[in-house]
Structure formats: structure tokens, C-alpha cells
N, C-alpha and C positions, 0 to 999 in steps of 0.2 A: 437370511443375511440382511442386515439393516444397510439402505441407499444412507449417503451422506452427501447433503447437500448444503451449499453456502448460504448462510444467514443473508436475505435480499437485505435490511436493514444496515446490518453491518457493510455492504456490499458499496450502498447508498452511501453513508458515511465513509468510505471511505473516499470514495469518488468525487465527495465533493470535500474536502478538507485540505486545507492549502498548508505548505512546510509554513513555518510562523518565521524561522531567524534561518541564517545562515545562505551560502550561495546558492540556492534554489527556494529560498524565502520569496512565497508569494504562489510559487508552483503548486499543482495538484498533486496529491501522495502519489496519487497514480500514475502522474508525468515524470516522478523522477527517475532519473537512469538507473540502469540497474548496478549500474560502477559504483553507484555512488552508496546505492543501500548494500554492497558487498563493503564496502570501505566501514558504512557504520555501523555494520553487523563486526568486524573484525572492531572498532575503536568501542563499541557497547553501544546498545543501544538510550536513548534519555529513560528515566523513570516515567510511570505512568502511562497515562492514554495513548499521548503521542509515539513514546517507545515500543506499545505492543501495537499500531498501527503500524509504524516502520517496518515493525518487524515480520508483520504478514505482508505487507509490499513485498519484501524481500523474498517471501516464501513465494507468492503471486510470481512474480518476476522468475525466478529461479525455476520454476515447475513451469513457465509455457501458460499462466494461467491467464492470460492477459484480456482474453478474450469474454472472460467473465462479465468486463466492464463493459464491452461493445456496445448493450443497449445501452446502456446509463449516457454513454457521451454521445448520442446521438439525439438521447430525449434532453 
């Protein structure tokens, strides 16, 4: 059975890429609430990069993954 393990690169980019607009504009993907990526999973997520970022925050968030990021914000 194949392990599945999270792309460290992807992992990196996420952690470090800030929301660009709206009320949490300036925040780390990874600091936003989890209210808030429920809300823009139900409203759609935006096209593109930024949308399928959201959209694994959400997954992250949702699943307890949080933890994934712990080295990242410490280095």
C-alpha cells in the first residue's frame, strides 16, 4: 500500500502566502479561520491558484491538519 505524504513544497507555499483582498487581506492562508474558509467554500471558491489554495486550507482546517505547518512557523 502506497504512504501519502504532503508535498513539503506545497506545504511551504502555503504558509507563506498572504489573502491579497478582502477582511483578512494581509493574513497568512494558514491564519485564516476556519469560519471563514467554511463560508468561502459554500460562496465558491476564486479561480485559479489562490482558489485551490483556499481550498486545501479548508481541507487542512477541516481534517485537524494544522499541525502539518508547526515546523514552518517556527522556522
Amino acid at each position: 500500500m502506497e504512504e501519502l505524504f504532503p508535498d513539503p513544497a506545497q506545504l511551504l507555499k502555503l504558509a507563506r502566502t498572504r489573502m491579497p483582498y478582502g477582511k483578512y487581506a494581509g493574513s497568512l492562508l494558514v491564519d485564516l479561520p476556519e469560519p471563514y474558509l467554511v463560508w468561502m467554500r459554500q460562496k465558491g471558491f476564486p479561480e485559479g491558484d489562490l482558489g485551490a489554495m483556499l481550498e486545501c486550507m479548508y481541507e487542512v482546517k477541516a481534517n485537524g491538519l494544522e499541525y502539518l505547518f508547526d515546523p514552518l512557523r517556527r522556522g
